[in-house]
N, C-alpha and C positions, 0 to 999 in steps of 0.2 A: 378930515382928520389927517393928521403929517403924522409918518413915520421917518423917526430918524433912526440912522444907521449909524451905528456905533465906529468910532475910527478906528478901535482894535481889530474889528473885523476886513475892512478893507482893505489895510496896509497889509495882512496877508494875502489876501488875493491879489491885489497889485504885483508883491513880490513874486508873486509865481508866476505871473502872467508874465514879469521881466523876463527872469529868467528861461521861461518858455519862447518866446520872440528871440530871447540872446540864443538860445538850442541850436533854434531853427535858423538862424542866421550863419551860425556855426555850422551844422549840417549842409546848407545852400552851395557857403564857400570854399568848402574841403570837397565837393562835389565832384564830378565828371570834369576830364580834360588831364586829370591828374595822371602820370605815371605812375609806379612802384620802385618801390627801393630796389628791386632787382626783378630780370623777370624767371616765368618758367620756362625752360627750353621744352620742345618740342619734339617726340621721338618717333621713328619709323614703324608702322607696327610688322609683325612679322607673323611669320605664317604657322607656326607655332604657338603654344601656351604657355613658354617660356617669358618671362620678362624683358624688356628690351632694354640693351645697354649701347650707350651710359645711363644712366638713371638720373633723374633731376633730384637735389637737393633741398632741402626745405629753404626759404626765403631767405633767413637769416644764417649762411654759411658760419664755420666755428673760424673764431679769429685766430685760434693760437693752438695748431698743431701740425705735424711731421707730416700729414701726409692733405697738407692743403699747399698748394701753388695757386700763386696770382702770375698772371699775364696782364699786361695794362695796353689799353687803346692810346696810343701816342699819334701826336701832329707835329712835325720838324723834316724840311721846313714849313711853314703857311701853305694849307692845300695839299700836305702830301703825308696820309697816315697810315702807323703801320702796328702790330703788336709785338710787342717786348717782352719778356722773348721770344722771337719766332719761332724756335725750337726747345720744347721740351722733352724730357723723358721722365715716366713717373711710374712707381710701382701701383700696381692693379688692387684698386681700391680708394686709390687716392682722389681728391678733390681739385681741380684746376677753376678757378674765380677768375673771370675777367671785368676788369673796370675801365670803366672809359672815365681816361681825364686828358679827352681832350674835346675840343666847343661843338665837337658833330656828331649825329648817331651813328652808330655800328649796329651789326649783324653777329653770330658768332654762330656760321654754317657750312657741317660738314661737305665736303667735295665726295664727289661721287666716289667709291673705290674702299671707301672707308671703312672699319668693319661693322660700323653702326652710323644711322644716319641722325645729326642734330642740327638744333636749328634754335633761333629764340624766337620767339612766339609774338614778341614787339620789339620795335629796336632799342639799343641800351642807350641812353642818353648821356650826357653829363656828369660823375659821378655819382651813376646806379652801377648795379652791378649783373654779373649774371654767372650761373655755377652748375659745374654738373662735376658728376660723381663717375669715375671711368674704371666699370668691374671686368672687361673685358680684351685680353693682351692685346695689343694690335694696333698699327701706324693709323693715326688719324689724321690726315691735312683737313685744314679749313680754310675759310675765307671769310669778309665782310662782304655782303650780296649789296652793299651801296659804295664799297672801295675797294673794285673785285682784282684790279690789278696793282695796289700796291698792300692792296693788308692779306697777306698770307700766310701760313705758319702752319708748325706741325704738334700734334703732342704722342711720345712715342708711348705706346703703355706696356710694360713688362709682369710676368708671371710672379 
């Protein structure tokens, strides 16, 4: 005895099983290896139960306000990069965003002295970015720990 199977039934099963294969093909290729749009910086802990500042921001920093500063990762000329601007100042609370738009990775880590220790946790590539939030007055020099002698700069934070 033949059983036949109806084609209404199949063509849904088929479709799902595309769509399950296209998933999983999707999930494969967005997989490992990838970067993030920015990273998390990474902070000192301290010997206290106090919080430690500067404090990391959430992923997606706010585009458009008064107390957000960008610094950018520049290369000029070929081989020799720096951050723009190297000196800031900002009042306490404020946001400083660094983006690299230049072909190499960066660092954005604080120099010993400083009154809070940071770091980024991966380096920043290509236009990603990376953001921290500084509650605490007080001269911060940094450095990129892969272009330790020409990317230097300060952010100054006030009360």
């Amino acid at each position: 005895m033949r059983t036949s199977i109806s084609s209404f039934s199949v063509r849904p099963r088929l479709g799902w099983i595309t769509l399950a294969i296209l998933a999983c093909i999707l999930l494969v290729a967005c997989g490992g290896g990838q970067t993030t749009s920015s990273s998390t910086p990474t902070t000192a802990p301290t010997p206290t139960a106090a919080p430690p500042t500067p404090t990391p921001t959430p992923t997606q920093p706010p585009t458009s306000s008064s107390n957000v500063t960008v610094v950018q990762m520049l290369e000029n000329p070929p081989g020799h990069y720096f951050f723009q601007p190297a000196s800031i100042s900002i009042t306490a609370g404020s946001i400083v965003v660094w983006v690299d738009n230049s072909d190499a990775p960066h660092t954005v880590t604080s120099d010993s002295g400083a009154p809070s220790s940071f770091n980024t946790t991966q380096n920043v590539t290509q236009n990603k970015t990376f953001a921290l939030q500084f509650n605490q007055s007080g001269t911060y020099p940094y450095h990129c720990n892969i272009h330790p002698t020409s990317m230097k700069a300060v952010v100054d934070v006030t009360g």
